[in-house]
VOGU-3710 file (C-alpha; in Angstrom, 3 decimals, decimal comma):
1> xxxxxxxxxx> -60,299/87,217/-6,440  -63,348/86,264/-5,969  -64,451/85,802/-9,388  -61,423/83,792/-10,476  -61,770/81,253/-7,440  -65,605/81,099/-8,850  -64,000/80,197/-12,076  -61,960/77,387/-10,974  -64,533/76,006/-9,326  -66,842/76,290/-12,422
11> xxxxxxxxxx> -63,818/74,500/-14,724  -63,551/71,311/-12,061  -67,360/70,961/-11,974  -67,586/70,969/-15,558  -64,835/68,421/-16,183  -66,111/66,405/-14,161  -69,508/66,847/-15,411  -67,865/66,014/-19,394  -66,033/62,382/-17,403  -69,077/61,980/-16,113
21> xxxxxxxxxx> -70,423/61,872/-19,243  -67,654/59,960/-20,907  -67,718/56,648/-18,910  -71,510/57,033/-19,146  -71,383/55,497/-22,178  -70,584/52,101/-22,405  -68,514/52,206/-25,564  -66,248/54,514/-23,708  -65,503/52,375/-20,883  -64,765/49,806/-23,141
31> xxxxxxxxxx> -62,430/51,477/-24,980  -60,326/52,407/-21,750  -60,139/49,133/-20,479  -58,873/48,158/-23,973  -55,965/50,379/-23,961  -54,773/49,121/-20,458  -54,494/45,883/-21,214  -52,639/46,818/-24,791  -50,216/48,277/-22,485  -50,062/45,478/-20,247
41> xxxxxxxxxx> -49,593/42,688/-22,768  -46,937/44,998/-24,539  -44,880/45,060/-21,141  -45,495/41,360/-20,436  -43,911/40,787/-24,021  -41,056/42,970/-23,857  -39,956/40,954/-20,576  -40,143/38,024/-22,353  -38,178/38,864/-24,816  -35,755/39,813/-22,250
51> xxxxxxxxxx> -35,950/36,583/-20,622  -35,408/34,685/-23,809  -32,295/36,426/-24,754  -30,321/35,968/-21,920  -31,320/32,574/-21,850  -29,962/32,017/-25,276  -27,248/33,942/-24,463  -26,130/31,347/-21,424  -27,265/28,387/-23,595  -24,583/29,389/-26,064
61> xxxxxxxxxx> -22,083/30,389/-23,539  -22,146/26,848/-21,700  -22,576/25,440/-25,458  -19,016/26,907/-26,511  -17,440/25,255/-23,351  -18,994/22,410/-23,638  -18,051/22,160/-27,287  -14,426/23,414/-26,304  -13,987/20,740/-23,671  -14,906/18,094/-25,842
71> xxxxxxxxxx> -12,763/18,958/-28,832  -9,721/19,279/-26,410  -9,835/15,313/-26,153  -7,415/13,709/-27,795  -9,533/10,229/-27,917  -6,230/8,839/-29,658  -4,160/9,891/-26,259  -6,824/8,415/-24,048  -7,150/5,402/-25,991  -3,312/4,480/-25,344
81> xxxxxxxxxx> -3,337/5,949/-21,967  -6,601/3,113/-21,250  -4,680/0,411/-22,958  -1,757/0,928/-21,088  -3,823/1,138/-17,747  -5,293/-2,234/-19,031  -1,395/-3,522/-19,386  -0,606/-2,083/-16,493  -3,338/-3,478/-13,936  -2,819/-7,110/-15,865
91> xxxxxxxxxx> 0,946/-7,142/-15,558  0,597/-6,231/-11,488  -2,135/-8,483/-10,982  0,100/-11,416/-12,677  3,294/-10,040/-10,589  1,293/-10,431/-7,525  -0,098/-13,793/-8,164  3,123/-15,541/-9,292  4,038/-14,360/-5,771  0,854/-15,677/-4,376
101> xxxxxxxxxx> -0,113/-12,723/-3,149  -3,387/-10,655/-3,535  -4,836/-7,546/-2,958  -8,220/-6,369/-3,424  -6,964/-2,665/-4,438  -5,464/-3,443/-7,107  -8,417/-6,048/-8,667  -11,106/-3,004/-8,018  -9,005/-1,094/-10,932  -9,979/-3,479/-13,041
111> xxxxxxxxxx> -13,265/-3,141/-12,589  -13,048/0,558/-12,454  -15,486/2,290/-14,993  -15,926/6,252/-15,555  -18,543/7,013/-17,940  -17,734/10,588/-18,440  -15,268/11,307/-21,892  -14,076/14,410/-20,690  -13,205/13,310/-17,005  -12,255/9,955/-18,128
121> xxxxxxxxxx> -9,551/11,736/-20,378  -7,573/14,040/-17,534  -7,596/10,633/-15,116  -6,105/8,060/-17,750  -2,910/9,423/-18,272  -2,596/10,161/-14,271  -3,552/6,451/-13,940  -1,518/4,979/-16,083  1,390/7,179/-14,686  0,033/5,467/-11,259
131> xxxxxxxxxx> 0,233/2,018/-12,167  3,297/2,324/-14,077  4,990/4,132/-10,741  3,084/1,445/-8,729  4,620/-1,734/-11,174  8,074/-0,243/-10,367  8,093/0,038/-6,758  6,463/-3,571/-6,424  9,742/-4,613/-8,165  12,058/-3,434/-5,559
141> xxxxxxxxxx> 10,165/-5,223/-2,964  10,956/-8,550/-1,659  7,584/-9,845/-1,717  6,456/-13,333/-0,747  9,344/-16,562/-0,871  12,438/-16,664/-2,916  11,831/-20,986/-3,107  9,628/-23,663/-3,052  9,022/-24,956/0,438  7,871/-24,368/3,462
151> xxxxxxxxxx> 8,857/-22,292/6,468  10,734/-24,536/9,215  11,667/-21,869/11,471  10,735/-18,456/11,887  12,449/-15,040/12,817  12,840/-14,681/16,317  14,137/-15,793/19,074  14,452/-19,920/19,208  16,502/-22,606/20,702  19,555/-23,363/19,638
161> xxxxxxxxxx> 19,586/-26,120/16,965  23,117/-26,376/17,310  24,354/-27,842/20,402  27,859/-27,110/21,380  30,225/-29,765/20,656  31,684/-31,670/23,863  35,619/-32,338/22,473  36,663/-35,086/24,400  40,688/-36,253/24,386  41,783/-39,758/25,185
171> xxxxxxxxxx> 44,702/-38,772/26,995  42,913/-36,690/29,503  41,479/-38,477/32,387  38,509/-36,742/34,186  39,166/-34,950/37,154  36,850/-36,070/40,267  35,589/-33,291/42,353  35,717/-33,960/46,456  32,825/-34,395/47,866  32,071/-31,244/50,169
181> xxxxxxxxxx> 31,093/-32,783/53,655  28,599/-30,915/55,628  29,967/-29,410/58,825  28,466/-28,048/62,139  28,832/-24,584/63,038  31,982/-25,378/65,034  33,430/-26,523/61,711  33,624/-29,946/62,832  32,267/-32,397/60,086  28,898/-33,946/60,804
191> xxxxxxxxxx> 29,185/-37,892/60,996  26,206/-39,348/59,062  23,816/-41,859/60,916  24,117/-45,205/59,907  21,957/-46,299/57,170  21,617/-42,997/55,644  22,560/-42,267/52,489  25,867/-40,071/52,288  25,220/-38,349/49,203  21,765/-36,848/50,874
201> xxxxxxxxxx> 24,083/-34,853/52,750  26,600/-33,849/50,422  25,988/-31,091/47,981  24,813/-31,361/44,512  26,619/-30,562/41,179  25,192/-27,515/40,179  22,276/-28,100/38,119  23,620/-28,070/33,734  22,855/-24,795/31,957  19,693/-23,700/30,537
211> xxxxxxxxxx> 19,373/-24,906/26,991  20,955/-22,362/24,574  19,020/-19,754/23,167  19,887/-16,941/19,965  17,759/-14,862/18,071  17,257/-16,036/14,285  17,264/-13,385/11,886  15,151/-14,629/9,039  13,298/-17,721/7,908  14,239/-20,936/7,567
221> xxxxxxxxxx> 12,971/-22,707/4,880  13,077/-26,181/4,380  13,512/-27,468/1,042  15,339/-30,666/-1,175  19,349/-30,074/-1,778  20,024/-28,005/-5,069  16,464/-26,327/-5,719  16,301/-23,001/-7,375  17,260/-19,805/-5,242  15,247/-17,007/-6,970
231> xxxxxxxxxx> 15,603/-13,564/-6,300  12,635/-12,208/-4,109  12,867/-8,315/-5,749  15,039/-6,153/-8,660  18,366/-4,907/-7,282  22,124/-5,793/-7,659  24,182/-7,996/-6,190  27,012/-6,578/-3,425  27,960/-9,971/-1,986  28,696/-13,653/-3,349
241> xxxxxxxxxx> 30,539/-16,028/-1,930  31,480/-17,577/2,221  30,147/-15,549/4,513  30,772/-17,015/8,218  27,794/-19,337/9,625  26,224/-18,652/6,367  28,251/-20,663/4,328  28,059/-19,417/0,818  25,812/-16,800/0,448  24,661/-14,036/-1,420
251> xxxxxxxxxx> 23,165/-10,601/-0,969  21,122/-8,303/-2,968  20,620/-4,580/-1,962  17,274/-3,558/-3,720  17,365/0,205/-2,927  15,213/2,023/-0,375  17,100/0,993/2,376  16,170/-2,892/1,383  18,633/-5,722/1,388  17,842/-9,751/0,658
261> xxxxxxxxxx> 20,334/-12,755/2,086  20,512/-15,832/0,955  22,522/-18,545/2,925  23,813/-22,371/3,225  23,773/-22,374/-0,439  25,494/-25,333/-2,278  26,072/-23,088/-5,717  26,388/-19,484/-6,324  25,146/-18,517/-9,819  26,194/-14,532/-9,801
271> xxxxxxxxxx> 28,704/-12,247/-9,167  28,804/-9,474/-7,407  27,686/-6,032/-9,654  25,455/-8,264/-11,056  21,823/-6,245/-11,672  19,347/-9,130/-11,395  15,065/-8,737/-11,223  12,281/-10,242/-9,978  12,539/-14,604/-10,132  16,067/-14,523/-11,393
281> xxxxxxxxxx> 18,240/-17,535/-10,120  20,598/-16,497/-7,982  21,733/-20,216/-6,669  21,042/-23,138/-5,697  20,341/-24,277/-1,959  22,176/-26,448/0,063  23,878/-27,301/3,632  27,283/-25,188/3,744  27,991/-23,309/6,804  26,424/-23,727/10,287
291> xxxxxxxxxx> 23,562/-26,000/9,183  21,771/-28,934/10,652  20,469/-29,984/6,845  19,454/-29,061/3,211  17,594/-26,019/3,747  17,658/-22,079/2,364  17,793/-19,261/5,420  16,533/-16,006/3,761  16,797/-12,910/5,417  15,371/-9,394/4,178
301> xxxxxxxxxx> 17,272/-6,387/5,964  15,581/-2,827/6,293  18,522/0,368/6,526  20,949/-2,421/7,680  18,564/-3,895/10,421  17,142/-7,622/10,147  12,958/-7,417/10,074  10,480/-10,246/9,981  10,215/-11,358/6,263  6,585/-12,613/7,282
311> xxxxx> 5,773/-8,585/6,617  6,920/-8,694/2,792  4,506/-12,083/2,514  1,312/-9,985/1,760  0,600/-6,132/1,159
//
């Protein structure tokens, strides 16, 4: 036991003693320190190389989409799809200005610009769809004035321009009402002291009624005998002809819920099923029906209700 511990002991010592040796010399060392860093700078390569594949490997991954995305443009499709957008925005903005009526939406889509190709190509179509949804719906709408002129009365309520006639018959003599004598509380009439007045102690007339008042439905709007009625949105026609206080008159339902009247007219230039659009002549104005003078009342109804047609006048 003893002689193979001794052993051991003797075969550490000596390789130690032959290291020893080894790094002793300078060559040695150098060689050692050689070999490291060979094994270093192979490692640091091979991770590059790792690096740089999957880097090429993404680069061609987002290369194919890219490349996929841009050949599933149809530039033909997005050219019309612009030029109609172009047709579009220049037909509304026209629409709105014969009506004299602006709105700063719809100019900014003129100016709109998108740079990108590929987003530029999913959003034409959806804007041209837009606009062309957009063009429609402004065409049912009674915007601004249906004739030249200007607005002489306005919807509300207003005095009564009308005063009720007073019919008075030759044959019929008025009636004098007795004069109602003041009396004590005996009932015994009071005798008036001379040098006063008698009718300071006799009792007034009632006082006459408050002027008249009604609630006007529309607009009013004051303009020479015979101008141009035009209609104010697309629709058809469901009434022409005497209508009451209105005198002749027509009325367009536009769908929606929205209706257009047009009254005291002194010619009626459609017929009823008639589909007219936007600026069409409907008639000429004029002073038929309950009507102090040449004038065209215009009235826009909402689900069968009369509203303000000040709200159609801008957007």
């Amino acid at each position: 036991m003893q002689l193979l511990i001794s052993k051991i002991v003797h075969d550490k010592y000596q390789n130690l003693f032959i290291m020893k040796n080894f790094f002793n010399k300078k060559k040695n060392i150098n060689l050692v320190f050689g070999a490291l860093l060979m094994v270093i700078f192979g490692q640091a390569l091979y991770i590059g190389k790792l690096f740089s594949e999957k880097n090429s490997k993404h680069y061609e991954v987002n290369l194919v989409q890219i490349n996929t995305k841009k050949d599933s443009v149809d530039y033909l499709k997005m050219k019309q799809d612009l030029s109609l957008v172009d047709h579009s925005v220049r037909e509304i903005n026209s629409f709105l200005l014969s009506k004299n009526i602006s709105d700063k939406r719809i100019s900014a889509l003129v100016q709109d610009s998108l740079a990108n190709t590929v987003y530029l190509a999913k959003q034409s179509n959806r804007y041209s769809q837009y606009l062309i949804d957009l063009q429609n719906k402004l065409q049912q709408v009674p915007l601004g004035l249906p004739t030249d002129g200007y607005i002489s009365s306005n919807f509300g309520t207003r005095k009564n321009p009308i005063p009720p006639k007073k019919i008075m018959l030759a044959s019929v003599k008025p009636v004098s009402k007795p004069v109602e004598v003041e009396k004590d509380s005996l009932g015994n009439p009071i005798t008036p002291v001379s040098g006063t007045n008698v009718a300071s102690v006799t009792k007034n007339n009632p006082p006459t009624e408050a002027d008249q008042m009604q609630f006007h439905k529309g607009l009013d709007i004051a303009v020479p005998y015979g101008s141009d009625v035009r209609c104010a949105a697309t629709g058809t026609v469901i009434f022409a002809g005497q209508k009451g206080g209105y005198g002749n008159c027509v009325i367009v339902s536009h769908g929606n819920g929205l209706a257009t009247l047009y009254g005291h007219l002194s010619e009626i230039l459609v017929k009823v099923n008639n589909v007219v659009k936007v600026n069409d002549v409907l008639a000429k104005s004029g002073n038929t029906g309950r009507s102090t003078g040449p004038h065209l009342h215009y009235e826009v109804h909402k689900n069968n209700t009369p509203v303000n047609p000040k709200l159609f006048l801008n957007l």
